[in-house]
DSSP file (Angstrom, degrees, kcal/mol; ACC not computed):
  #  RESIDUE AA STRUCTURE BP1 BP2  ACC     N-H-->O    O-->H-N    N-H-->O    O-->H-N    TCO  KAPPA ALPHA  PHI   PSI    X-CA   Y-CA   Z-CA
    1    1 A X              0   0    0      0, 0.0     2,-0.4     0, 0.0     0, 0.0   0.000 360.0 360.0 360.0 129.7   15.3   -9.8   30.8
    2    2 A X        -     0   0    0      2,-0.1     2,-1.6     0, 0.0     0, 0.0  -0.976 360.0-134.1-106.3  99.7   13.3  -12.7   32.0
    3    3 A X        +     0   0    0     -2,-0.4     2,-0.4     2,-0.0     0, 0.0  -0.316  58.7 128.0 -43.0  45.3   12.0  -12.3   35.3
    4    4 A X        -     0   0    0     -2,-1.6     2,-0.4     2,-0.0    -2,-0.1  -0.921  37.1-161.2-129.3 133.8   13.1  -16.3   36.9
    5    5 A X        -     0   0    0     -2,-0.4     2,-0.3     2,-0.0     5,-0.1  -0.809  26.3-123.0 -96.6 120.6   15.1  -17.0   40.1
    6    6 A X        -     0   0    0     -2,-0.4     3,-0.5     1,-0.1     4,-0.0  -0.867  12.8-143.6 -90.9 147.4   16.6  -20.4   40.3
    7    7 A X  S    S+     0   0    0     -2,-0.3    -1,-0.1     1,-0.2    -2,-0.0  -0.088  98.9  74.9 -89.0  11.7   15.3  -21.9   43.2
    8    8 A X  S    S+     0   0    0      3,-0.0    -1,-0.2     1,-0.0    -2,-0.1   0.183  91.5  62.5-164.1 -39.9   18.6  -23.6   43.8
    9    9 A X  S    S+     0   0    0     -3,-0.5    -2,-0.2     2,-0.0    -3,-0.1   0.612  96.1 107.7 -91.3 -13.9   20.0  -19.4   45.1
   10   10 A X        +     0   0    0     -5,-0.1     2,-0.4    -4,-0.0    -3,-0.1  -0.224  40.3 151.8 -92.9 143.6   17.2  -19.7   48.0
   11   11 A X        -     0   0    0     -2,-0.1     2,-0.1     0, 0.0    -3,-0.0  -0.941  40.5 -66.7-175.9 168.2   16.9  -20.0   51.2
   12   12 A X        -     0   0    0     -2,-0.4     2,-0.1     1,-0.1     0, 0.0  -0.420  36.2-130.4 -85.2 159.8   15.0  -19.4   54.4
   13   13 A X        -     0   0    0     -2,-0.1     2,-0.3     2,-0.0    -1,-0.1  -0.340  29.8-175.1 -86.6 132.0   14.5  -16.4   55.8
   14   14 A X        -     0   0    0     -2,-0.1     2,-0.2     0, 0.0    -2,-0.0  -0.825  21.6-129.4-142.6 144.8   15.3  -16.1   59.8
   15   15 A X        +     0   0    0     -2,-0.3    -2,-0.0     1,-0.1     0, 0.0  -0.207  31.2 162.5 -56.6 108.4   14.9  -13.6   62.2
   16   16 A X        +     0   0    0     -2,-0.2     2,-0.3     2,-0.0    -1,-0.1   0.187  32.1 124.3-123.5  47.4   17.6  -12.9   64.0
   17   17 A X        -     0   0    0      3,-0.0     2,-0.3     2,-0.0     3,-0.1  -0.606  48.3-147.7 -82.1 144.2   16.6   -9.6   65.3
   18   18 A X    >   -     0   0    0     -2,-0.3     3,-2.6     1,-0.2     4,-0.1  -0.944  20.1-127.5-131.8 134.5   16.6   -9.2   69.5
   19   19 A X  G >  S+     0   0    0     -2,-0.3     3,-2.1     1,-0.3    -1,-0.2   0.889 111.7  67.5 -54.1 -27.1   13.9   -6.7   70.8
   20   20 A X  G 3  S+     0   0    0      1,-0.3    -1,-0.3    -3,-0.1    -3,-0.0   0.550  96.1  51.8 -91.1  22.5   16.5   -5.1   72.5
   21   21 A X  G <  S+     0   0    0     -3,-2.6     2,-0.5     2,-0.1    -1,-0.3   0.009  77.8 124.5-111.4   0.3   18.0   -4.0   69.1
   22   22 A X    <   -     0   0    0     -3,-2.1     2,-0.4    -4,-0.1    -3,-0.0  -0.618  58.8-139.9 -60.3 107.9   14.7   -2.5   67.9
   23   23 A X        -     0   0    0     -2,-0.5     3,-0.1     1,-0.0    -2,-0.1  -0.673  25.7-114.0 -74.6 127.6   15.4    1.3   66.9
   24   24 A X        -     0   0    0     -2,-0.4     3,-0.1     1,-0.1    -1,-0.0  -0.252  48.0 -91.8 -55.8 138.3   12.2    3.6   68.2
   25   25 A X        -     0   0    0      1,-0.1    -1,-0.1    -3,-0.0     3,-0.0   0.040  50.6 -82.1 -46.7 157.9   10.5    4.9   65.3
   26   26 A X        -     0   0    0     -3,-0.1     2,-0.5     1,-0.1    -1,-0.1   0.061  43.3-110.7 -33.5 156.2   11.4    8.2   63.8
   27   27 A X        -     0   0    0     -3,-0.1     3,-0.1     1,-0.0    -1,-0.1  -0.973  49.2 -93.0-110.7 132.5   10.0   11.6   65.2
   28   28 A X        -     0   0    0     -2,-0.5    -1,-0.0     1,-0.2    -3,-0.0  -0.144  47.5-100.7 -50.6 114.9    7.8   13.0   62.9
   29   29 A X        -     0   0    0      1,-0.1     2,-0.4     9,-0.1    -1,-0.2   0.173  30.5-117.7 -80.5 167.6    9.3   15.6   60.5
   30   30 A X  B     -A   37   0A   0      7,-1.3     7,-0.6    -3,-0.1    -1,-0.1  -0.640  24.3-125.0 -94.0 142.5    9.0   19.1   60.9
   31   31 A X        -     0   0    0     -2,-0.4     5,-0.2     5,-0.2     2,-0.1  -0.436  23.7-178.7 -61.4 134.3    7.0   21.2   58.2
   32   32 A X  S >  S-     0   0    0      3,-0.5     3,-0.7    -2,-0.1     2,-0.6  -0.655  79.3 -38.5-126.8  91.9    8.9   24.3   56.5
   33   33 A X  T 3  S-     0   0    0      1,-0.2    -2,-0.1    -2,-0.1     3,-0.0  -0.927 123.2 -31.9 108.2-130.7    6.2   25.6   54.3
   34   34 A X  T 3  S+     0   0    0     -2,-0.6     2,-0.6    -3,-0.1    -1,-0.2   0.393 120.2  95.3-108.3  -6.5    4.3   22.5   52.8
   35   35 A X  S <  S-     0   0    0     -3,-0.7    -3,-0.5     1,-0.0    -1,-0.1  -0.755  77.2-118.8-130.4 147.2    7.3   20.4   52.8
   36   36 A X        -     0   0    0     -2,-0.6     2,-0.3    -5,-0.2    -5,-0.2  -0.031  32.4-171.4 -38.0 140.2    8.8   17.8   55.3
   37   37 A X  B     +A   30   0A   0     -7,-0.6    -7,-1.3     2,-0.0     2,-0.3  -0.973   4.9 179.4-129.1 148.8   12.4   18.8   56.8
   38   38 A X        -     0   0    0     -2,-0.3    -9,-0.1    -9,-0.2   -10,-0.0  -0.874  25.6-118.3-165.0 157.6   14.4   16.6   58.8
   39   39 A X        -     0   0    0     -2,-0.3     2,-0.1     1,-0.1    -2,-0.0  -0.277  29.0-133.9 -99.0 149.8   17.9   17.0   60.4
   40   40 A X        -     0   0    0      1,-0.1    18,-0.2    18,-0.0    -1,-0.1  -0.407  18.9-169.7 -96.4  52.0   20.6   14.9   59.4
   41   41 A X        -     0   0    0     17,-0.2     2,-0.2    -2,-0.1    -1,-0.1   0.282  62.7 -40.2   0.4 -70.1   22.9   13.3   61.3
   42   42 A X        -     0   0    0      0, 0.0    16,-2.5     0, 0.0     2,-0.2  -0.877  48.3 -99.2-178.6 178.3   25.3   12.1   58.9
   43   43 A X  E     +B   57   0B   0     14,-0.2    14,-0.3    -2,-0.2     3,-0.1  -0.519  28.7 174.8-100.9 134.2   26.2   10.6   55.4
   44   44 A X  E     -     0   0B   0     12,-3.8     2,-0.2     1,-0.6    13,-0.2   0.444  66.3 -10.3-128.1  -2.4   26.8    7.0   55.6
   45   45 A X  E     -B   56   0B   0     11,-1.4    11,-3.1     2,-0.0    -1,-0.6  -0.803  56.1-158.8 168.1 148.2   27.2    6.2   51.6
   46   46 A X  E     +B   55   0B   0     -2,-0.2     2,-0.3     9,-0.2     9,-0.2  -0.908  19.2 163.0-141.4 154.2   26.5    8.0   48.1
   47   47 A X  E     -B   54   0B   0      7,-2.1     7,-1.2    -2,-0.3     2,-0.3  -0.985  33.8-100.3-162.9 156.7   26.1    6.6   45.0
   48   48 A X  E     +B   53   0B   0     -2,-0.3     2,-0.3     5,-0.2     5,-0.1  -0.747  31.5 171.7 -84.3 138.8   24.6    7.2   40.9
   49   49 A X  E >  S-B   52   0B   0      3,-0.5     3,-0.6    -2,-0.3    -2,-0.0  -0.795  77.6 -20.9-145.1 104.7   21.7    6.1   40.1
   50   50 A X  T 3  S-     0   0    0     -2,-0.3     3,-0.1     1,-0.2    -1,-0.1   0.921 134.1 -40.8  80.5  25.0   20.4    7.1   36.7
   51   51 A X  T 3  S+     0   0    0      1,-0.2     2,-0.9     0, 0.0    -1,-0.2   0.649 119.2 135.1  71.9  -4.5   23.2   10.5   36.5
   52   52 A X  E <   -B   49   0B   0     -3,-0.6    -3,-0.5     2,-0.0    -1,-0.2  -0.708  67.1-149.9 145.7-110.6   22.2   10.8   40.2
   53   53 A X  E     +B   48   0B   0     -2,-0.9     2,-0.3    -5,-0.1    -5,-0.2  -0.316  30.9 173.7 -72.0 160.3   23.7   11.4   43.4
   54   54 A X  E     -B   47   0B   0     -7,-1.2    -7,-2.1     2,-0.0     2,-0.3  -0.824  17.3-155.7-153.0 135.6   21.2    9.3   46.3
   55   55 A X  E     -B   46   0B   0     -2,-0.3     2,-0.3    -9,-0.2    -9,-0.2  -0.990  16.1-147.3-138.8 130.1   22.4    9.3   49.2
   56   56 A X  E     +B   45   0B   0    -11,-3.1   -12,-3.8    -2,-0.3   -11,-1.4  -0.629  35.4 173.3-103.9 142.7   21.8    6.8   52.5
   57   57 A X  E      B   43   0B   0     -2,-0.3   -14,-0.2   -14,-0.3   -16,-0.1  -0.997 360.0 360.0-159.1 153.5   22.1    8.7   55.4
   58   58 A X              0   0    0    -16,-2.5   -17,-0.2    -2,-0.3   -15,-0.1   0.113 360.0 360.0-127.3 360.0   21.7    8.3   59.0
C-alpha cells in the first residue's frame, strides 16, 4: 500500500460548528481500584475490528 491521496478528492475544511452546539467537557471519571469507571448512557453502534467487538457509545 502506497501511502498517496490524489489531490483532485480534497477540499477545504470549514467550520461550521455554532458555540451554542458546543458539548461541556466530560466529568472526570470515577476511580474503582486503580482503574477509570464511567457510566454509560447508551450504545449508539458496534462493530469488528480485528475479531473484536468496539463499541461507540454515548
Amino acid at each position: 500500500i502506497h501511502p498517496v491521496f490524489n489531490k483532485v478528492l480534497l477540499s477545504q475544511y470549514y467550520d461550521l460548528s455554532f458555540p451554542s452546539q458546543q458539548r461541556p467537557p466530560p466529568p472526570p471519571p470515577e476511580l474503582i481500584g486503580s482503574e477509570p469507571e464511567y457510566k454509560v448512557e447508551y450504545i449508539v453502534d458496534a462493530k469488528l475490528v480485528y475479531r473484536k467487538l468496539k463499541f461507540l457509545i454515548y
